[in-house]
N, C-alpha and C positions, 0 to 999 in steps of 0.2 A: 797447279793443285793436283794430287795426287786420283786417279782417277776409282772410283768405287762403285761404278754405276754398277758390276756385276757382280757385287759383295754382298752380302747379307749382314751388317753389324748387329753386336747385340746388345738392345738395348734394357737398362735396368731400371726400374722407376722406386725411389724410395720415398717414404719410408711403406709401402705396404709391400716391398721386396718381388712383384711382380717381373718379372725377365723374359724374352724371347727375341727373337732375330726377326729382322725387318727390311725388303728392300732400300737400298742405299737411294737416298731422294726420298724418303717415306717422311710427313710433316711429321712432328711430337705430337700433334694433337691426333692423329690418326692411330700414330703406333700406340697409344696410351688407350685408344678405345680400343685397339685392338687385343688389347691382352688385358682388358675388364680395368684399367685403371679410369676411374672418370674423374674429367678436369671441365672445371667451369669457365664455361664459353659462352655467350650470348649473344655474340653480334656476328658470330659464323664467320670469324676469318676477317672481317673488315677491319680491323685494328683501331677498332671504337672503344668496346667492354673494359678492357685491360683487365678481364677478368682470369686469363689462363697462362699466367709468368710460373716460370719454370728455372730453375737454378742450375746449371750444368758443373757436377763436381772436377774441379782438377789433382790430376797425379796417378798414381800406380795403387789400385785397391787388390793388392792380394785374393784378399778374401770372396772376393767375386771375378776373382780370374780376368779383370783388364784394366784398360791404361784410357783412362778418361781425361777429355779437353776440351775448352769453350772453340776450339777450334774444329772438333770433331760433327761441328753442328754447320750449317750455312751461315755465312756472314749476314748480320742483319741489312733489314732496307733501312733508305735513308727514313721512311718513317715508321718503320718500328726504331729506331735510333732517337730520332726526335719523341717518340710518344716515350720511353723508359729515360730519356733525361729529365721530363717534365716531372714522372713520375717520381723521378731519385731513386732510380731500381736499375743501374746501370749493371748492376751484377748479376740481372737475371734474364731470359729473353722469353717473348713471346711465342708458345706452342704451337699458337695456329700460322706461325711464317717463319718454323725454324725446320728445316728438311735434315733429318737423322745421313752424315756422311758416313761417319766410323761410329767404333763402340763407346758409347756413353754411359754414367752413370745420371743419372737426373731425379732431382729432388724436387718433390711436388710441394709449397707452402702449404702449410694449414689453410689460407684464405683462399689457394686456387683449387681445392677439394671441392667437389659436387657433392658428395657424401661427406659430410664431416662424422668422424670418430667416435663409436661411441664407445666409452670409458669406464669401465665398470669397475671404477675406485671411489663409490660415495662414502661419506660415514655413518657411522651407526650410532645411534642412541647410548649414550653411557654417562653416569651419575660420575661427575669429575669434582673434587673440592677445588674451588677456586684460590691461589695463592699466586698471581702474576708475576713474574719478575721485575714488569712495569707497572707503575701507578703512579695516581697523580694527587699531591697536595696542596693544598691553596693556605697560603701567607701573608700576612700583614708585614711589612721590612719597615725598620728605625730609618728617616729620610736621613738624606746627606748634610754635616751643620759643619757650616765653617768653625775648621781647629781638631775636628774628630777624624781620626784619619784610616779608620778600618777599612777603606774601600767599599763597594759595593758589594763587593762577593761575601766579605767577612761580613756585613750585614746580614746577607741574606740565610749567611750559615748560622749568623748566634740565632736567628728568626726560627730556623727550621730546627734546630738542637730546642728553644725552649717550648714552640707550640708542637711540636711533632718528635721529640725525641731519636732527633737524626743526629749522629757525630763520625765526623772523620770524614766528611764526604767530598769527591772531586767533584769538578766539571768540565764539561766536552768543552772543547774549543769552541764551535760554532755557536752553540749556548753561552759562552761566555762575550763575544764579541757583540751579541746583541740585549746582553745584562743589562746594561744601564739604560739605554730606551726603551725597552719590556717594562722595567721599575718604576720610569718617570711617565710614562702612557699609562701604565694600570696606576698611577697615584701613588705607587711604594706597595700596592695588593696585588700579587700574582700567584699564577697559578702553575706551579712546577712539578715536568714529569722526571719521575727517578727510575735508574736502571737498580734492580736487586737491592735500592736503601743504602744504594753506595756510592752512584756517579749520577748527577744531574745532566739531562740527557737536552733538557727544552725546559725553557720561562718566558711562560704567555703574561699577558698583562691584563690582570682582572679573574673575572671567574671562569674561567674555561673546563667542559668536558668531554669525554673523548679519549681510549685509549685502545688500541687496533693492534692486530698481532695475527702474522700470517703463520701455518705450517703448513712442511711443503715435503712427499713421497717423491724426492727422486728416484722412478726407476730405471732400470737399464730400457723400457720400450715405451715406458710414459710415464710423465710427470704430473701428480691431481694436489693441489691446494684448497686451503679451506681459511678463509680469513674469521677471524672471529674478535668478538666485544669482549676485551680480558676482563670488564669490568663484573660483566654477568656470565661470561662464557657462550653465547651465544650465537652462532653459525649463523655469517651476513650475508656469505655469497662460498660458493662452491667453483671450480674450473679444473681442467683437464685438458692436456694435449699431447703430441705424439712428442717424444724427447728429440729433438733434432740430431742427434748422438749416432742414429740409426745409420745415418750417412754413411760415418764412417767405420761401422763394423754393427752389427745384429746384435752379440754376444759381448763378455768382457775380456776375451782372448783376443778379439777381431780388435777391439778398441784400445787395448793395450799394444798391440804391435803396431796399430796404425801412431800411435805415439812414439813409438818403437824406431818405428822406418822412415819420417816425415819430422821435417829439423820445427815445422810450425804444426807438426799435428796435435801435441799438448796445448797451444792457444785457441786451434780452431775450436777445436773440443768444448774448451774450455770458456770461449766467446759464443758457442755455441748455445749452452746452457745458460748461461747469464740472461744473454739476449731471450731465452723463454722463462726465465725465470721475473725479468722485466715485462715481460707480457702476461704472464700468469696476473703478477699484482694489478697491473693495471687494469685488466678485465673484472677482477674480484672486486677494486677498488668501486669501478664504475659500477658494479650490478649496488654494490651495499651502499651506495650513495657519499662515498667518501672519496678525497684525495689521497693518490697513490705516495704521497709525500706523508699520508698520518698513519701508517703502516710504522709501530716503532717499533717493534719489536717480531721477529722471526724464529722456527726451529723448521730445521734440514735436517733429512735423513736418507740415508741410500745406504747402497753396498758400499764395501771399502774404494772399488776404482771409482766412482760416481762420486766420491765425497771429494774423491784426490783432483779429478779433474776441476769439480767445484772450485775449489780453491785453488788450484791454479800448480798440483804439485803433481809431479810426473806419476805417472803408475806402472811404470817400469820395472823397480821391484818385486810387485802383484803378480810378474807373469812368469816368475820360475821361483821355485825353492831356494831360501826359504821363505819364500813370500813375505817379508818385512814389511812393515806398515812405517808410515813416517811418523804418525803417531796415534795412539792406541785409545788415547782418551778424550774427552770431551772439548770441543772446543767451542771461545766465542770470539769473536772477528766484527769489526766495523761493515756494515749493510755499503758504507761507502767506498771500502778497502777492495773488495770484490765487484766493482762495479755498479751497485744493485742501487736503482732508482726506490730509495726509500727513504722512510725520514732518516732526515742528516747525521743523526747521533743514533739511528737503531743500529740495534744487537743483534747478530746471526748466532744463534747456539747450533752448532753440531753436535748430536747424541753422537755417545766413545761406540766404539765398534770393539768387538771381540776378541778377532783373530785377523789371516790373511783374507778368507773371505768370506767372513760373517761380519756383517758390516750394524753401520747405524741402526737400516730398517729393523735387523733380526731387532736387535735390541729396542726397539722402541715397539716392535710386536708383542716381544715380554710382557715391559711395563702398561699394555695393555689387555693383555689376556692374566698375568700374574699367575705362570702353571707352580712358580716355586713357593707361591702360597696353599699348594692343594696336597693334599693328600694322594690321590689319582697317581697315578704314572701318566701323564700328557704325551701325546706326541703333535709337533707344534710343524707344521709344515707350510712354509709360505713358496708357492710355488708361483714362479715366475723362468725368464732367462736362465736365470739363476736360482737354483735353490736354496735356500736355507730350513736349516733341519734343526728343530730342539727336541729333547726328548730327558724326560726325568720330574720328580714333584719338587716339596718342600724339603728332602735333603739332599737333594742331588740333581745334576744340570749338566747334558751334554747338549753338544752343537756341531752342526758340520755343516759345512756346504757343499753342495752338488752340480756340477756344471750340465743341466739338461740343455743347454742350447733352446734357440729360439721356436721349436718347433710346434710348439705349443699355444706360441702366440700365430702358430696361422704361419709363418715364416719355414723355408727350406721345404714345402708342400706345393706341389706342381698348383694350383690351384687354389692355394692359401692364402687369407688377408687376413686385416684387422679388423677388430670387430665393430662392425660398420654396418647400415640400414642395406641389405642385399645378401649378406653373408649368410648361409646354412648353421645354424647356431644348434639344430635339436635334430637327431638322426632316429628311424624306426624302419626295418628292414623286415618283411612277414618271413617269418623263420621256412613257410613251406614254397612261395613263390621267389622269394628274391627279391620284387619290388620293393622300391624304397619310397617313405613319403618322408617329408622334412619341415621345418619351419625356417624363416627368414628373419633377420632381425628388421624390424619396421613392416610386418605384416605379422594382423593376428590370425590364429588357427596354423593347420597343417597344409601341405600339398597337396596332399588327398582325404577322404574320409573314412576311404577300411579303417582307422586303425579303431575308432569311437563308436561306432555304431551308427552316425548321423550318416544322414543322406541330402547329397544338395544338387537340385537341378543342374543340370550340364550346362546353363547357363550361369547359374551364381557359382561353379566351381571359381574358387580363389587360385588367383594366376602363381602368385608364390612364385617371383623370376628369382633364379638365384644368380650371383655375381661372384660367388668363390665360398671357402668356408672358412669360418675360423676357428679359432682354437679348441672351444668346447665341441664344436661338431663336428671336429676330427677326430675326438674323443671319442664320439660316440657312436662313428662310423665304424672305424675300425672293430671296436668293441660286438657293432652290432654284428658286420662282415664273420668275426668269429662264431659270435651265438648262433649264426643262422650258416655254419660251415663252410663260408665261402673263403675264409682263411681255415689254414690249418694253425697247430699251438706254435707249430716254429715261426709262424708269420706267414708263409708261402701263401701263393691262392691254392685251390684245391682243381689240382687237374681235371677231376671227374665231376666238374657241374656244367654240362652245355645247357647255357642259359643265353638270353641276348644280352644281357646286361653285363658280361664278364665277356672283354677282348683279350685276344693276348698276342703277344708280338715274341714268338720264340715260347721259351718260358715262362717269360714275363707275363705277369695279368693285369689286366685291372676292371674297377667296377663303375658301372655310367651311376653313379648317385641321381643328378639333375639329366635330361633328356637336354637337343638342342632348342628345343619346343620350350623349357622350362627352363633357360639361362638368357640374363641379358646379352653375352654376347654371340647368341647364337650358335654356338660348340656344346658338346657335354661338357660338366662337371664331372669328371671324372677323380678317384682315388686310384692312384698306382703303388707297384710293388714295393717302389723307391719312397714313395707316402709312409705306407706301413713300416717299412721299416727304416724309417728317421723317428717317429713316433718310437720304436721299440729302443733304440738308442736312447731315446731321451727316458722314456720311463724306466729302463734298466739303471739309466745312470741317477734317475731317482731313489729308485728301491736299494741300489745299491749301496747310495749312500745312510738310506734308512736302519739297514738290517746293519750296517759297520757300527752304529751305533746302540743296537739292542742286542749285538752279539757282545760288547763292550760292557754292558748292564747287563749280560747273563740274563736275557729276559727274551721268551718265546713268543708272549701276547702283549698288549696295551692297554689300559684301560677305558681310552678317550683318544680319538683324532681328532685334530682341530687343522681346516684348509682355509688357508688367509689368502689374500690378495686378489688381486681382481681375478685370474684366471680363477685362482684355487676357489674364490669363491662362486662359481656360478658352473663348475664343475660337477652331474652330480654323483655322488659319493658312491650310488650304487656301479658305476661307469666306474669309475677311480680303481674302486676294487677289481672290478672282471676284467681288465686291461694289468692290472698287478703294480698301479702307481702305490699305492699302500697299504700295508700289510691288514690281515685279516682283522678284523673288527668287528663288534655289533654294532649294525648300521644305525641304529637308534642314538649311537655314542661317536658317529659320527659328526662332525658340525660345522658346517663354513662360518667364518665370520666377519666375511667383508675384510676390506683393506685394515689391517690389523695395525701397519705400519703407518698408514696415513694417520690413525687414531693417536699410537704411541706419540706419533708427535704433538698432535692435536693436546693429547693429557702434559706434556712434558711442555707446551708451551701455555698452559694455565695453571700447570705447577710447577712452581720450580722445584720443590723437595723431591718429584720425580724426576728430577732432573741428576739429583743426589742419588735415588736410589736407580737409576738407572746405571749411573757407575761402579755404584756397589755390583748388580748383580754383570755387569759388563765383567770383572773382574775374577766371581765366584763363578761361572760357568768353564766347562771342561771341553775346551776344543778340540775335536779330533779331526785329524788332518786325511782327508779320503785320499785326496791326489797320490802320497807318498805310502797310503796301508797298503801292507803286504797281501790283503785281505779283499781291496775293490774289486780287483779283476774276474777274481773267483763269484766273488757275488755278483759282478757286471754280468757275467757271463749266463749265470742263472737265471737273472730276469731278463732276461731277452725274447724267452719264452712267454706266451701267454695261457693264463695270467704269470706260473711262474713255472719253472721244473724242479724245483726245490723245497716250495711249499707249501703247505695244506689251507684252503680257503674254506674252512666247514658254516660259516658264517653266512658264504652266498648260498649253499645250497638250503631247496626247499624256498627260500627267498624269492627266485626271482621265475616268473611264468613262461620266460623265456627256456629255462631252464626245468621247468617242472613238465614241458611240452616234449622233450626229448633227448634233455644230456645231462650230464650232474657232471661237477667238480672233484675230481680223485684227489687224493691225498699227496699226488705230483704237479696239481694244480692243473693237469690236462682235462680235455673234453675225452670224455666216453660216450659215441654218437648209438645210437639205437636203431641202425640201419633205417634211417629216416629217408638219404639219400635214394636208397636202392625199392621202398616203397614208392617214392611220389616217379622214379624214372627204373621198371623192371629191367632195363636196358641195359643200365648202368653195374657191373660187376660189384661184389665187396671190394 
């Protein structure tokens, strides 16, 4: 064996994309405390719990620069051996007796998480007309008489043509092979479900009720469901998880080349999803008190790779010009064809997609916001991974998509997670000291209490440990790092604040957010140079995409933003803006609206006619293609500035106190400081 005792490997833990290098001999279970990932352990090492199995990925991941092996790890004992055979988890090993040799990537289950996920893709409340695709009729059938020879099926079809005005109709195979003992058990009165009043999908025998229908947000970082009663519309069970997908690349360029470079990386991918998409039901099945088998009926939606891999079709195309789609429009597929542990005869609809990379979701956002029914000029922004951008009313509809990369979700940020019970979620920096106080997700209140005015004995101060941050309070660090000068508009820190809270290495800076005092792993939470500017990157590639599209419509303002999706929703709008994620607006007209795309589906699988008009407006909308405008660069390049070096924010000023304390927003969208600096430190030069 190769010897490594004096190696540092490094190791990677996904999916909350945490990395660092670790003595070679260092257990998984140690290097994962060490670098804030926590895995659930109970029994300390004794190989009792089987609480802390770990999956070591095999092959060459590019995109995280190494070459990962189940071999890169120590050979299991014989009874970690025995204890994952019993378990039937021979493909994963135990944390607390696997010693880190060489570089790994390693994925943590959802069940071996300490903190599990928290997901902020619920749905919202909306007045939907009920019209299911599935439903169910109950029939009395003419028994069988010797010398009449219509069969059973032809029975049950004149049955359904004279009580119920059905004609022309098939039947699924597995429906049919149980026709004639369903018939003779319910007496000749059964109770038949129809897909669309077209295909007989199930015939129970007697009165039976009962009709279930899952929709389901694939996204490129998580996947949230929502099972519901097609009969009433009614929300049984909710569920969410991290998309296993992450594995193999953060982004849809990472995941596209790993299909790309890897003869079986389209199956894993692709087995990948499935397998949480069978986990999805089953858990919704069980909260709503039903069998994951009475699930008939399904609607999926994602971006264009997420659909492609779904089904099992390369996404190869997706990842150069001209980005070709295998197909453009709507599809529906047997639950069983794909693998999907659902009833036998359920229907999977996939909502049509756009373009190359305006997929399902954009459209199924549409068909639940409706901006082409408004008068308004909309701007329709679901940000995630991936962006998708709509912008226009009732006669007119552009789209683009934006590759902001993952950074948003917490991911490519020295310090950055999912948003999880530990994560720094809400940022406040005092413009004149520099201290920072925060909040945590799973602790109420702040870090501290300058910011309210409360006072609380130095003994009930709230401990607020933090474990990393994520995406919204990275938003609104940064954001605040600017408002209180400690970045300048190009990003840079600002050389002339000797403070203790700002280290620098060279040029480089950065800012202690959380103290070691104030994080679970005992280190600062620190934000660096390379933080700020990944954050700038993604939001330029925002904006950039924004402004390609309202310079396309000859249009300087908007009249309405609308931020969907789990991020976009919990983002808030006044941050969005002073960071320069989107263009100026009256923040009154600003609006999140929760996972807009979970919803779309949600509507499109209790109606089908939005199933119809969701192809219509898939069709009528104007795709503009950013990758290929002659036009990105120039505006990439603009917003990289904050908030922009191009354009006028008159909206934040006077708005924000931050703001009314010592700087306003010019017309180049820069800070004009008020020798703020040079009053609180006479030391310090202009």
């Amino acid at each position: 064996m190769t010897d490594h005792s004096h190696n540092e490997p490094l190791v990677i833990f996904m999916p909350s994309g945490r990395r660092g290098r670790v003595p070679a001999g260092t257990l998984v279970l140690d290097a994962a405390r060490q670098l804030g990932v926590e895995i659930e352990s109970i029994c300390g090492g004794r190989l009792t719990c089987n609480k802390c199995r770990i999956r070591v990925e095999e092959g060459q991941f590019a995109k995280h620069g190494i070459s990962s092996a189940s071999s890169h790890l120590s050979p299991a004992s014989a009874d970690e051996t025995r204890l994952l055979e019993k378990l039937e988890s021979l493909d994963c090993r135990l944390s607390c007796n696997a010693q880190i040799l060489d570089d790994a990537l390693i994925f943590v289950p959802e069940e071996s998480r300490a903190h599990k996920q928290v997901v902020r893709k619920a749905a919202t409340e909306r007045v939907i007309d009920l019209f299911p695709a599935v439903r169910q009729v109950f029939v009395e059938v003419d028994q069988a008489q010797l010398g009449e020879h219509r069969g059973d099926w032809g029975r049950l079809q004149d049955a359904l043509a004279a009580k119920w005005d059905l004609h022309n109709l098939t039947i699924d195979l597995p429906a049919l092979r149980e026709l004639q003992a369903n018939l003779r058990s319910g007496k000749w009165a059964v109770t038949v479900t129809l897909w669309q009043d077209h295909e007989v999908i199930d015939v129970q025998p007697g009165y039976q009720e009962g009709v279930y229908g899952l929709a389901v947000d694939i996204g490129s970082t998580t996947i949230a469901g929502f099972l519901c009663n097609l009969r009433t519309g009614e929300i049984l069970a909710t569920d969410s998880m991290m998309n296993p997908q992450v594995t193999y690349g953060e982004d849809l360029m990472s995941r596209i080349s790993y299909a790309m470079m890897h003869n079986n990386g389209l199956d894993k991918m692709h087995t990948a999803v499935i397998e949480a998409l069978n986990h999805l039901a089953a858990s919704t099945a069980r909260e709503a008190g039903i069998r994951q088998r009475q699930i008939q009926e399904a609607v999926f939606v994602g971006n264009t790779t997420m659909t492609h891999i779904l089904l099992g079709i390369s996404p190869v195309e997706l990842g150069g010009a001209p980005f070709a789609l295998a197909n453009r429009a709507a599809m529906d597929v047997k639950a069983r064809e794909l693998g999907l542990r659902l009833h036998r005869g359920a229907n999977i609809h996939v909502l049509p997609a756009e373009a190359g990379h305006v997929g399902a979701d954009n459209v199924a956002a549409l068909i639940a916001e409706e901006p082409y029914n408004q008068e308004d000029v909309t701007l329709l922004v679901d940000v995630g991974t991936n962006a998708e951008i709509v912008l226009g009313n009732k006669e007119w509809m552009l789209s683009a998509s934006s590759p902001t990369g993952p950074a948003f979700e917490g991911a490519q940020i020295r310090f950055g997670m999912r948003a999880a019970p530990g994560a720094i979620e809400r940022v406040r920096i005092d413009p004149e000291t520099w201290e920072a106080r925060f909040r945590v997700i799973g602790e109420e209140g702040w870090s501290d209490s300058w910011h309210i005015g409360v006072e609380f004995p130095v003994e009930e101060q709230p401990k607020h440990l933090a474990a990393g941050i994520c995406g919204s309070g990275i938003i609104e660090v940064v954001a605040e790092m600017f408002l209180a000068g400690i970045l300048q508009p190009d990003g840079r820190f600002n050389p002339d604040l000797p403070h203790e809270r700002i280290r620098w290495d060279g040029k480089r800076g950065e800012y202690i957010l959380a103290t070691a005092e104030q994080s679970t792993m005992g280190m600062p939470v620190v934000v660096t140079q390379d933080d700020v500017r990944n954050i700038q990157l993604a939001k330029a590639a925002l904006y950039a995409g924004i402004k390609l599209l309202m310079n396309e419509a000859e249009l300087e303002t908007v009249d309405r933003i609308v931020l969907a999706g789990a991020f976009g929703s919990y983002i808030d709008p006044k941050y969005a803006m002073i960071l320069g994620l989107i263009p100026d607006c009256d923040l009154e007209k600003v609006t999140a609206v929760g996972n807009a795309a979970g919803d779309g589906a949600r509507i499109a699988l209790l109606n089908k006619h939005k199933r119809t008009e969701a192809q219509r407006i898939s069709e009528w909308v104007t795709y503009v293609e950013t990758a290929v405008h002659p036009q990105f660069q120039e505006e990439f390049v603009g917003a990289i500035h904050l908030p922009h070096a191009s354009d006028a924010f008159p909206h934040l000023n006077g708005l924000l106190p931050e703001l009314k304390s010592g700087s306003e927003l010019n017309g180049n969208g820069r800070i004009e400081r008020r020798r703020r600096r040079r009053a609180r430190n006479p030391e310090i030069g202009d």
